[in-house]
C-alpha positions as CSV (number, residue, x, y, z in Angstrom):
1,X,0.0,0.0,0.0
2,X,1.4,3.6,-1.2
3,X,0.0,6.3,1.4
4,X,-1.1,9.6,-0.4
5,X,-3.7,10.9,2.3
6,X,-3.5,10.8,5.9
7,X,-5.9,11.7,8.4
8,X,-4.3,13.3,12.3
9,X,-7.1,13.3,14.8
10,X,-6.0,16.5,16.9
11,X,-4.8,19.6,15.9
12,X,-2.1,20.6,19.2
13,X,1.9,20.2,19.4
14,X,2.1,17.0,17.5
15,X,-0.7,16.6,15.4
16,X,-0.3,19.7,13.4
17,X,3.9,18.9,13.7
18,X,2.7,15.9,11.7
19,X,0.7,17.8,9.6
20,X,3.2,19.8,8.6
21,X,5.8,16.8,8.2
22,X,3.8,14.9,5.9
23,X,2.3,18.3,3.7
24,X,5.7,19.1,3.4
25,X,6.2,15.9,1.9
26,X,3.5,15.8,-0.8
27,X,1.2,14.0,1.4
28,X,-2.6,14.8,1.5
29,X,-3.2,15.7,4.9
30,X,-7.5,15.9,6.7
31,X,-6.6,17.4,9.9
32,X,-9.7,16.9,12.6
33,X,-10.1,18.3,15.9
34,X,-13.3,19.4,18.5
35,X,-14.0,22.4,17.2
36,X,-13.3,25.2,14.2
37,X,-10.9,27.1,16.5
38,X,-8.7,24.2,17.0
39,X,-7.8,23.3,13.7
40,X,-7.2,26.6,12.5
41,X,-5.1,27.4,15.5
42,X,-3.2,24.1,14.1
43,X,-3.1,25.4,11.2
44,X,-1.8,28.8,12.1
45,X,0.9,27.1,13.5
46,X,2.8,25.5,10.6
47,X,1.9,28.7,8.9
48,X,4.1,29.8,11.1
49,X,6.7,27.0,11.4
50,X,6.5,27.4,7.2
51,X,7.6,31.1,7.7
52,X,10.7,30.7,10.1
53,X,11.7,27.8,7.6
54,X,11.9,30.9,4.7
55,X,13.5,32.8,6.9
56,X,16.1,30.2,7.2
57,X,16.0,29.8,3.4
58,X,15.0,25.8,4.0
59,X,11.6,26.3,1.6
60,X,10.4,28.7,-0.9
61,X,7.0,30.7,-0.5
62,X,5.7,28.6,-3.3
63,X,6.6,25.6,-1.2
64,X,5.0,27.3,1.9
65,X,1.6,27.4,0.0
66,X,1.8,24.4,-1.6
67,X,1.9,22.6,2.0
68,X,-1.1,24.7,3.5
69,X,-3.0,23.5,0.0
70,X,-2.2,20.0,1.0
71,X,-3.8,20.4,4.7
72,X,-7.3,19.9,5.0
73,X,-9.3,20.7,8.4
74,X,-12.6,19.5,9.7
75,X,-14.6,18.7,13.0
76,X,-16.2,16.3,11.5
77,X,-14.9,12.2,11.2
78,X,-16.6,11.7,8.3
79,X,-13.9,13.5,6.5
80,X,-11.0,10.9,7.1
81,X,-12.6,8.2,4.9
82,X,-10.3,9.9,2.5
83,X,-7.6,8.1,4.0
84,X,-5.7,5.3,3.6
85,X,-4.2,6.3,7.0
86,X,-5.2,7.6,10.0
87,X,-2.9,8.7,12.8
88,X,-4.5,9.9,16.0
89,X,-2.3,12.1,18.5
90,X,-4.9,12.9,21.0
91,X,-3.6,13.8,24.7
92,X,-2.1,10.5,26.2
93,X,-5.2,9.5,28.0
94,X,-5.9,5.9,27.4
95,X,-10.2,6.3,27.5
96,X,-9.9,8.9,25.7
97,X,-7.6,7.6,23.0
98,X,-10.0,4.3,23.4
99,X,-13.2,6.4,22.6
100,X,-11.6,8.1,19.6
101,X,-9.9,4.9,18.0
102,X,-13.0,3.1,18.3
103,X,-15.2,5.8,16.6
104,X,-12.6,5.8,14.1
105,X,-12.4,1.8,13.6
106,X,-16.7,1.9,12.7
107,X,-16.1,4.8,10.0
108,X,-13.4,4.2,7.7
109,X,-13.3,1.7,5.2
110,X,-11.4,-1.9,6.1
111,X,-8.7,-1.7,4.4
112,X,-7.6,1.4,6.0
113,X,-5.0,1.5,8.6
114,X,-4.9,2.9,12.4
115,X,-1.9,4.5,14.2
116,X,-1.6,5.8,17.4
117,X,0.9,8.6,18.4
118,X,1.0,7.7,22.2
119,X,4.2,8.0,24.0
120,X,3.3,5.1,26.3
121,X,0.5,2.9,26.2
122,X,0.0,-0.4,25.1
123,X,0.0,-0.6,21.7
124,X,-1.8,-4.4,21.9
125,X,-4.2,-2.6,24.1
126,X,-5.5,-0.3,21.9
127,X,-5.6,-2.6,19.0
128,X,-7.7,-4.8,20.8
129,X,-9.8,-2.7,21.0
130,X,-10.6,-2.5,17.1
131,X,-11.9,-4.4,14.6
132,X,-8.4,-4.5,12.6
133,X,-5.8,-5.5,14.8
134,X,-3.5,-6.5,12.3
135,X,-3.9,-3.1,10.5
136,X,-3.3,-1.2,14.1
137,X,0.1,0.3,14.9
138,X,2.1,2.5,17.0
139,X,4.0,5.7,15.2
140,X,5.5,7.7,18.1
141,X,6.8,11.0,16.5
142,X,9.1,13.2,18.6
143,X,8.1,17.0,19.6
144,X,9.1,19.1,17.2
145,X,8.2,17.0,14.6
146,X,9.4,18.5,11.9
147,X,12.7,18.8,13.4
148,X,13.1,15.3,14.6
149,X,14.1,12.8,12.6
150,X,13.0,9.2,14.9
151,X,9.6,8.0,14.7
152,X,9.2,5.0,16.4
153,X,7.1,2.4,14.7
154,X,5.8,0.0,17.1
155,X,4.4,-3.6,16.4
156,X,1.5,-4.7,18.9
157,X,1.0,-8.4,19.3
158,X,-1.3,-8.3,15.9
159,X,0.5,-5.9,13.7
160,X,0.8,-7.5,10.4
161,X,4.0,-7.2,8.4
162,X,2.1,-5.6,5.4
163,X,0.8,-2.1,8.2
164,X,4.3,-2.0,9.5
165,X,6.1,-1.9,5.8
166,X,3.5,1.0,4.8
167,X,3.9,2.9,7.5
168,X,7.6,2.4,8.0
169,X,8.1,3.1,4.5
170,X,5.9,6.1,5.1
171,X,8.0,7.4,7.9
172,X,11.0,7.4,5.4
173,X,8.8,9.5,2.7
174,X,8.4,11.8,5.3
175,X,12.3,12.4,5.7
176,X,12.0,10.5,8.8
177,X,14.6,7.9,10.6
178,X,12.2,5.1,11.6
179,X,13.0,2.1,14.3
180,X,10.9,-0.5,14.7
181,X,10.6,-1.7,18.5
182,X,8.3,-4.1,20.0
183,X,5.5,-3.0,22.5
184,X,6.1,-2.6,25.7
185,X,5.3,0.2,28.0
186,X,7.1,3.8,26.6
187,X,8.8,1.1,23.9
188,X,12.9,2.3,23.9
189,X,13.3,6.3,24.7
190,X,10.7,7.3,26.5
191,X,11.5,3.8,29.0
192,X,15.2,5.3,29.3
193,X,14.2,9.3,29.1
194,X,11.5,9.8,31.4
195,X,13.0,8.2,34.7
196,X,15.8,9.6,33.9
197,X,13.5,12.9,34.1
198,X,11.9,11.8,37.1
199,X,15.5,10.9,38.9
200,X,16.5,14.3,38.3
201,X,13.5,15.5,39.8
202,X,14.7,13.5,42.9
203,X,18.0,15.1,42.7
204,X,16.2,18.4,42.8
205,X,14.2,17.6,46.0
206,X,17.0,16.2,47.7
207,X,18.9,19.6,47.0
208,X,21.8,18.6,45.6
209,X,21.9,21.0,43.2
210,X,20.5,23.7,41.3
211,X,18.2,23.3,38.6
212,X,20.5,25.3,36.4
213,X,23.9,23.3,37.9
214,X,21.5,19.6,36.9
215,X,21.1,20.8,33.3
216,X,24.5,22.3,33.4
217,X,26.1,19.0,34.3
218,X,23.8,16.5,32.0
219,X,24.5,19.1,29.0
220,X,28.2,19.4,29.9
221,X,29.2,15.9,31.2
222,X,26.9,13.8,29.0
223,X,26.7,16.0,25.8
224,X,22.7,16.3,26.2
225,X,21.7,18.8,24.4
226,X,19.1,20.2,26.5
227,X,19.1,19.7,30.8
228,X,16.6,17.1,32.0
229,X,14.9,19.7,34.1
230,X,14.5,21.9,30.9
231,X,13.3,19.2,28.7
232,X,10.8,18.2,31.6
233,X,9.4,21.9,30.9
234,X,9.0,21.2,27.0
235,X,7.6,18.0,27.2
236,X,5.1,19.1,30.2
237,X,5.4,18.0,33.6
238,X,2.5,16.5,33.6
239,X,3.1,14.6,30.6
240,X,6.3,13.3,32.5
241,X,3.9,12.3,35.2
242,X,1.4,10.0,33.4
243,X,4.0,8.5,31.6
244,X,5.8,7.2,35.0
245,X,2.2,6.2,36.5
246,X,1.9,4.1,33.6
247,X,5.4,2.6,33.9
248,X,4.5,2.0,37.6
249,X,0.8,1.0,37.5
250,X,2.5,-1.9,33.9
251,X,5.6,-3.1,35.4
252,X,4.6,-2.8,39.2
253,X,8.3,-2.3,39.9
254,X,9.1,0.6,42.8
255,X,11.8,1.9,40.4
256,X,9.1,3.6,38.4
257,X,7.5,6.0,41.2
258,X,6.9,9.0,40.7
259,X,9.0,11.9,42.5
260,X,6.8,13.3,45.0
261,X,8.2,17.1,43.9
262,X,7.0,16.0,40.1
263,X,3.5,15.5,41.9
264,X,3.0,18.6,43.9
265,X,4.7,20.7,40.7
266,X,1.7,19.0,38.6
267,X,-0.9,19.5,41.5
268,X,0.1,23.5,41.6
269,X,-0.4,23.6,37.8
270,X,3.3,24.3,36.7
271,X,3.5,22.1,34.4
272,X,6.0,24.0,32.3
273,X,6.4,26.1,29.2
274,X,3.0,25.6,28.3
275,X,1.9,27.4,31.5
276,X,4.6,29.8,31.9
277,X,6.0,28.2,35.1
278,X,7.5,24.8,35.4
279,X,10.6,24.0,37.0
280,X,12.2,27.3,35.7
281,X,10.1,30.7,34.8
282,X,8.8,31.5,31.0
């Protein structure tokens, strides 16, 4: 299967990051979320994310409107029949993600296939949840999309080797570096980045340093770009914190528990950039 259209189900951060990735691309794009506002503010924001790229000389104008003429939105489901794929990147809530998925599964056509952008849940899970399982898969992109180059494709239990080609071979269409990793819960870099986000929360409470001297140290001594308090602020702190209460509630290992300072920064609403306040000021 070649994959000309693809339908995103939510218009935030990484749905209209896909958006953009795949209009860029030459891919048809039906972008859907709740309401009218949403999906334009989506799609004011590759406008946007189009402009900086002409300031950088990366893309013509031409190629700027070409890719907006590529993006359709809707509020309505109906409009992803078009697809032959359709990737939803709803917030990482599993009913929620359930609920959409399954009103997705009873409207498009059969042959269609399903992805899910989730950062950490079970992959199996949600396919079970559909009447394709074997056309169901997992295509984590990373925030900023069209910056980052990984996109891990993840195989549930029932992933056929036919969805995982397509959409593999779409993630290298897209300019993309794909992996392919089995499912397990936050599959290979979230399971390594996150606790290592929540240990430096630890480090924090225990005051062993300052948040500045933590970045300062995993930028400078282990060639990160970006601190792990900093990166805690992009990603959302409470993003961070559903992710380890997943790891904790699947593997039931005490290794996986949340930092009590991650809590009570999530509880007082700083929950980073997107806020203005997180572990550091914006």
């Amino acid at each position: 299967m070649t994959i000309q259209t693809v339908g995103i189900i939510g218009a935030g951060t990484m749905g209209n990051g896909i958006a953009q990735a795949c209009a860029v691309s030459g891919i048809d794009v039906v972008m859907v979320d709740i309401s009218d506002a949403a999906v334009q503010k989506g799609l004011a924001t590759v406008a946007g994310s189009l402009d900086r790229l002409i300031k950088k000389e990366k893309i013509s104008a031409a190629d700027k409107d070409a890719a907006l003429a590529r993006i359709k939105t809707s509020t309505s489901y109906d409009d992803l029949k078009a697809a032959q794929l359709v990737i939803e990147a709803a917030t990482e809530n599993y009913e929620l993600k359930l609920k959409i998925l399954k009103q997705v599964d009873a409207l498009v056509g059969p042959e269609v296939l399903i992805a899910s952008n989730t950062s950490s849940i079970s992959i199996t899970k949600l396919a079970a949840a559909t009447g394709r399982a074997d056309k169901f898969i997992g295509m984590h992109f990373f925030n900023p999309v069209p910056m980052m180059a990984l996109v891990e494709i993840i195989r549930g239990l029932q992933t056929s080797d036919a969805t995982h080609d397509a959409v593999k071979a779409l993630a290298e269409a897209l300019g993309k570096s794909p992996i392919t990793v089995k499912n397990a819960p936050g599959f290979v870099v979230n399971r390594i980045l996150v606790p290592m986000i929540n240990e430096a929360f630890f480090v924090l409470a225990e005051g062993l340093a300052t948040p500045e001297d933590i970045d300062a140290g995993m930028k400078l001594g282990c060639n990160q770009p970006i601190g792990p308090l900093a990166l805690a602020d992009m990603i959302g702190l409470d993003v961070c914190l559903a992710v380890m209460d997943v790891y904790l509630t699947e593997f039931g290992d005490s290794k996986y528990r949340p930092c009590p300072l991650l809590k009570e920064m999530v509880a007082a609403g700083r929950l980073g950039r997107k806020t203005g306040r997180g572990v550091y000021s914006y």
